[in-house]
C-alpha positions in Angstrom: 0.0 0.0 0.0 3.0 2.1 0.5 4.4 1.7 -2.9 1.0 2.9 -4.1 0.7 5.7 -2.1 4.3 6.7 -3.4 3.7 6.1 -6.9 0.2 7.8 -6.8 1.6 11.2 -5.5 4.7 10.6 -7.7 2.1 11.1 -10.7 0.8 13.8 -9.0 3.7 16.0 -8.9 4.8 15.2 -12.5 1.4 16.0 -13.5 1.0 19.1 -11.7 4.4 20.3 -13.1 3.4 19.4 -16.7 0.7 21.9 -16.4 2.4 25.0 -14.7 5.1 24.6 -17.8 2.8 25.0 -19.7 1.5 28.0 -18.8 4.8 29.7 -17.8 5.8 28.7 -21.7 2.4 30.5 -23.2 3.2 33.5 -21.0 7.1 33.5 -21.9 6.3 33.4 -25.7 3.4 36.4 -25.0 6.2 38.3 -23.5 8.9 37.9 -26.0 6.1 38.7 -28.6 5.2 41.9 -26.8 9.2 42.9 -26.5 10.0 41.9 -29.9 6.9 44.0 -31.1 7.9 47.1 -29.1 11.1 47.3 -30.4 9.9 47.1 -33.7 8.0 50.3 -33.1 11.4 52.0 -31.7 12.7 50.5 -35.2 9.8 51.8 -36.9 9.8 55.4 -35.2 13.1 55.9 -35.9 12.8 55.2 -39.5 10.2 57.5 -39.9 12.1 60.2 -38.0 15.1 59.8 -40.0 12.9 60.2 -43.4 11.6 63.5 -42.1 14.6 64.6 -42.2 15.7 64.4 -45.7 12.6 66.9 -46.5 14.3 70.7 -45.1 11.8 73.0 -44.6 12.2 76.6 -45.3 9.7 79.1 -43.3 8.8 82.6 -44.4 8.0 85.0 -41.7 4.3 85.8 -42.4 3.2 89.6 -42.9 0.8 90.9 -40.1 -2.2 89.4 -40.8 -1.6 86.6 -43.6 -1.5 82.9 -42.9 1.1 82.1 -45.4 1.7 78.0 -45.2 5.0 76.8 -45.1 6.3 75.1 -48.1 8.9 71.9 -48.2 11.0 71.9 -50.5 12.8 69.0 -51.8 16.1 68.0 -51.6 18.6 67.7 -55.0 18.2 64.7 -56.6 21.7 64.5 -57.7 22.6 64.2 -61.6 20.0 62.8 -63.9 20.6 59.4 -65.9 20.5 61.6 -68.8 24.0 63.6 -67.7 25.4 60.4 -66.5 24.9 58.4 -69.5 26.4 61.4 -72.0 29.4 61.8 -69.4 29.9 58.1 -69.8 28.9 58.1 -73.6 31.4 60.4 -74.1 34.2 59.0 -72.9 33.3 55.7 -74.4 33.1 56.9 -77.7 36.1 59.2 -77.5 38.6 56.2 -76.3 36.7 53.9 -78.8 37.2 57.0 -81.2 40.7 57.0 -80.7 41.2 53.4 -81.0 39.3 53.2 -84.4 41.4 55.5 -86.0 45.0 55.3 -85.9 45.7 58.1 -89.1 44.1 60.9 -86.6 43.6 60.0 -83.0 42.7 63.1 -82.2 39.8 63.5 -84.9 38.6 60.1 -83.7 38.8 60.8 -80.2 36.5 63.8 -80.7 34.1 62.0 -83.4 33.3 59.2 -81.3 33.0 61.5 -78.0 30.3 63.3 -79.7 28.5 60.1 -80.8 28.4 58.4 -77.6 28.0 61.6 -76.1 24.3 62.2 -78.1 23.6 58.7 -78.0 24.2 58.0 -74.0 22.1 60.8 -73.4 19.1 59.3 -75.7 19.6 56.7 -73.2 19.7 58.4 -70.2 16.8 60.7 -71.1 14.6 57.9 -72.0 15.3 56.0 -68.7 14.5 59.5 -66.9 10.9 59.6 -68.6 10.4 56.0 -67.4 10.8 57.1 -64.2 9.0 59.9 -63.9 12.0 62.7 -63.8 11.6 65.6 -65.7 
């Protein structure tokens, strides 16, 4: 009857244990979900903080008794794929230019930069329009 008695609340405990991990597991994975999603808001607020910045605004100081809004203005864009591909054009052309035509380097060199010139910025212009860039 010992041994039974024994065994019985031996059960007992390794059942009542089961159960309690359980719960402390449901409410660990809660609270790592809760951490992990508030410091993807941090990440979040940041990153929106950070693109606010690139936008500078400029304020006007308003006459008397206007309400003038303030205007953002945006920042450069930096050189359009039109003046990058006659700048590389260019250079293209004028070495390939140069190559071509060993009687008069120079002449070539100046032919072919002006070909590759005109046609890298056909390129370049019609990859702008693609994109919306005027």
């Amino acid at each position: 009857m010992k041994n039974l008695i024994t065994m019985l609340s031996v059960i007992a405990v390794i059942a009542s244990c089961k159960n309690s991990t359980a719960d402390n597991t449901k409410v660990l994975a809660a609270y790592k979900d809760s951490v992990e999603h508030a410091e993807f808001n941090k990440w979040k607020a940041a990153k929106d903080a950070k693109q606010n910045e690139k936008t500078i605004v400029y304020k006007t100081l308003p006459a008397e008794n206007s309400s003038a809004p303030v205007q953002a203005v945006p920042q450069k864009q930096g050189w359009s794929k039109a003046a990058k591909g006659a700048v590389i054009g260019g250079v293209t052309g004028a070495a390939a230019g140069a190559i071509i035509d060993k009687k008069n380097r120079a002449a070539g060199a100046v032919i072919g930069g002006v070909a590759g010139a005109g046609v890298g910025y056909g390129i370049g212009r019609h990859i702008d329009k693609k994109n919306g860039r005027n």
